[in-house]
C-alpha positions in Angstrom: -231.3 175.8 79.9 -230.9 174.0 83.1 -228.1 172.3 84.8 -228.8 168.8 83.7 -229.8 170.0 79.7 -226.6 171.6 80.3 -224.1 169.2 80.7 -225.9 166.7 78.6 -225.3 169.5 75.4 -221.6 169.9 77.0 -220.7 165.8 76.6 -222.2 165.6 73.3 -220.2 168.5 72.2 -216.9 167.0 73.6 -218.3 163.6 71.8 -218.4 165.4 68.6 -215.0 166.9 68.7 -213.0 163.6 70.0 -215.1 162.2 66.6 -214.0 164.9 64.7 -209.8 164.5 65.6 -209.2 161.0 65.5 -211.1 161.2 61.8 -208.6 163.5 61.1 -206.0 161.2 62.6 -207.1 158.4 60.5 -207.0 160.2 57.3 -203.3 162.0 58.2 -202.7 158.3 58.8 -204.0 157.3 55.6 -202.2 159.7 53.7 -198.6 159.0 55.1 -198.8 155.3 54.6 -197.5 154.2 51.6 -198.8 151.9 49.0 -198.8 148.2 48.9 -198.0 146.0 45.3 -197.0 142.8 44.3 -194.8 142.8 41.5 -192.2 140.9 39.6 -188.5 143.0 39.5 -187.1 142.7 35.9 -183.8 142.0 36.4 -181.1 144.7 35.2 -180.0 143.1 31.9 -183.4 143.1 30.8 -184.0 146.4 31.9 -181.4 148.2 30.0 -182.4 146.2 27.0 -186.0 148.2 27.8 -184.0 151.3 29.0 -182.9 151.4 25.1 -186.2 151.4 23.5 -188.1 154.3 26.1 -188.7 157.6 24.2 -186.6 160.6 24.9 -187.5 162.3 28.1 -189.3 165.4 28.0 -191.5 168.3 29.6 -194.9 166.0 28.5 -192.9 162.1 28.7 -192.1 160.7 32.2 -189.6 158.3 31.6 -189.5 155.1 34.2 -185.9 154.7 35.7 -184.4 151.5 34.8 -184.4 150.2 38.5 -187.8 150.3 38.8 -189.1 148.2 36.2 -191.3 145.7 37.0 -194.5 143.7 36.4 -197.4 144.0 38.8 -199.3 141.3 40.1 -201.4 143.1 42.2 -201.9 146.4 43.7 -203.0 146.5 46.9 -203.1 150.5 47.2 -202.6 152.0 51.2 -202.9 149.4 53.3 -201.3 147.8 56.8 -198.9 144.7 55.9 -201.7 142.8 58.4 -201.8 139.3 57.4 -200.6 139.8 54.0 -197.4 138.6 54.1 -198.1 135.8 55.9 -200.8 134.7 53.2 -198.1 135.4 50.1 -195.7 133.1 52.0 -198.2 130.2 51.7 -198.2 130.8 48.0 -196.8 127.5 46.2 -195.7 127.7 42.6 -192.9 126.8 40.0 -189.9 128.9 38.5 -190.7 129.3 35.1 -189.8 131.9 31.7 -191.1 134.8 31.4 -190.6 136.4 27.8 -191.6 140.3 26.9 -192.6 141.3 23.6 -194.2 144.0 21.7 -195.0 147.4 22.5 -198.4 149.0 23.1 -200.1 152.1 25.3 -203.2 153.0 27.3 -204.8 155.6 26.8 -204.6 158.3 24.2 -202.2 161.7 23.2 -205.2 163.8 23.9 -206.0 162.5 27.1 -202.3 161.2 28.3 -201.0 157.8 28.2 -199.2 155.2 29.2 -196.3 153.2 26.9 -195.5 149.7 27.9 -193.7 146.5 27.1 -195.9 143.7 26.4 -195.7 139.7 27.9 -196.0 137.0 25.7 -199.1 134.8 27.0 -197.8 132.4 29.4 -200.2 130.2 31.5 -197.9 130.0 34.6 -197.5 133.7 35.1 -201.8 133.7 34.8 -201.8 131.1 37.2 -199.3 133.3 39.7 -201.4 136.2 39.3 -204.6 134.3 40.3 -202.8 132.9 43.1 -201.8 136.0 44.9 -204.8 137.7 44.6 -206.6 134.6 45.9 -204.6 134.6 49.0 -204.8 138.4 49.3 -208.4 138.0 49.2 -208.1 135.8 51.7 -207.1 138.9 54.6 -209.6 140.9 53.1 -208.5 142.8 49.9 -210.6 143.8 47.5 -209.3 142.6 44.0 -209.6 144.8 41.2 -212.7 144.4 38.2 -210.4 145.2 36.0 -208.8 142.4 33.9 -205.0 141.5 34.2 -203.2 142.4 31.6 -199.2 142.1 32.0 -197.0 144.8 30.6 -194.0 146.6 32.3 -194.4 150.5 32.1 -191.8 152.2 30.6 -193.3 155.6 29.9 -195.9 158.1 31.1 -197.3 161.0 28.8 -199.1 163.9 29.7 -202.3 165.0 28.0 -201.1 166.6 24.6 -198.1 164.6 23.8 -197.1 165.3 20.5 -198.8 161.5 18.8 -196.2 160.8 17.1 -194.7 159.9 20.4 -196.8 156.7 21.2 -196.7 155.7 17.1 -192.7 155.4 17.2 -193.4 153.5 20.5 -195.9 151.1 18.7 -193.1 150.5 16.1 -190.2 149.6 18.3 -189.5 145.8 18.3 -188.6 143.8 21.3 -188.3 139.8 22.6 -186.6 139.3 25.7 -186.7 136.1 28.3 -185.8 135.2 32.1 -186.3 133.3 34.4 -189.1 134.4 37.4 -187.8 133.0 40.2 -189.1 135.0 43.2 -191.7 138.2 43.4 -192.2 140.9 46.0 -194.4 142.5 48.5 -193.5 146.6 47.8 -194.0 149.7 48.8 -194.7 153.0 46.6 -193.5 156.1 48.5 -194.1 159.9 46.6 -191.1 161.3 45.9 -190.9 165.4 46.3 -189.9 165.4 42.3 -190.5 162.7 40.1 -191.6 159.3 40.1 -192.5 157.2 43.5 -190.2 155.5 45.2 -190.2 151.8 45.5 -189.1 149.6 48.3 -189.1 145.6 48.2 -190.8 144.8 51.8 -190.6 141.0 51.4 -189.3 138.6 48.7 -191.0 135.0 48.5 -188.8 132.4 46.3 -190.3 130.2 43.8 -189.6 126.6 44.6 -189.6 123.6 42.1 
């Protein structure tokens, strides 16, 4: 090899390797930055009413602490706040009531599942909804195919829960309102043990 085949084989090789670390930079990056959501907070009266009706905690039912109940407008997933909360403060919309009802799952016992409390159909949270992921789009997020369906988790089940488990959640009976007057830009952090930690980043107010 000569001198010139040399050093050209040398660069490339320092090329590849400066590649190499700052992909690995990006993805230790990537993996410390928490997650991004939208949600609604329900407010602590609510919650204990919902605190009441969650299953008994145990080594296959995750149980969701009362304090961080909530519905979720959007989920953004790990992300930079980069011009999103600048495009949720041009969000315009009304106060209005917000009533949950009824209780459901996704998923299965065999496969693990999720318990929830249901929302009764109301045309102003739809309209919400469709307005922050409008404006989210708007900075370049990527909405989700799935279809929004409000509920406020209250429970997680590992594979093999016992079924009876989400048929006594199916049973329970619930109807409670309040007012929405504000929702949240959060953040989801991993907790050591247990469930993720969330932390309200932003609040935007609903005006009339």
């Amino acid at each position: 090899m000569n001198k010139i085949s040399f050093w050209r084989y040398y660069f490339k090789l320092i090329q590849i390797i400066l590649r190499s670390n700052q992909t690995r930079l990006l993805r230790g990056a990537l993996k410390v930055m928490n997650a991004l959501f939208v949600a609604i907070k329900i407010p602590d009266p609510i919650g204990k009413a919902l605190q009441a009706i969650q299953p008994v905690a145990g080594s296959r039912v995750r149980i969701v602490p009362r304090d961080r109940f909530h519905l979720t407008l959007c989920y953004i997933g790990r992300q930079t706040f980069s011009g999103i909360e600048q495009a949720l403060t041009n969000i315009i919309a009304r106060p209005f009531e917000l009533c949950l009802t009824g209780t459901g799952h996704f998923g299965s016992a065999r496969r693990g599942a999720t318990l929830w409390a249901g929302i009764e159909e109301n045309a102003e949270l739809m309209s919400l909804q469709s307005k922050v992921e409008a404006a989210l789009v708007s900075v370049g997020f990527e909405p989700e195919k799935r279809c929004f369906k409000p509920h406020v988790t209250l429970a997680r089940c590992k594979p093999k829960t016992p079924v009876d488990v989400l048929h006594e959640h199916a049973a329970k009976q619930l109807r409670h309102c309040f007012v929405v007057s504000e929702f949240g830009l959060y953040t989801s952090q991993p907790a050591p043990h247990g469930p993720p930690i969330y932390s309200l980043e932003h609040a935007y107010s609903l005006t009339e």
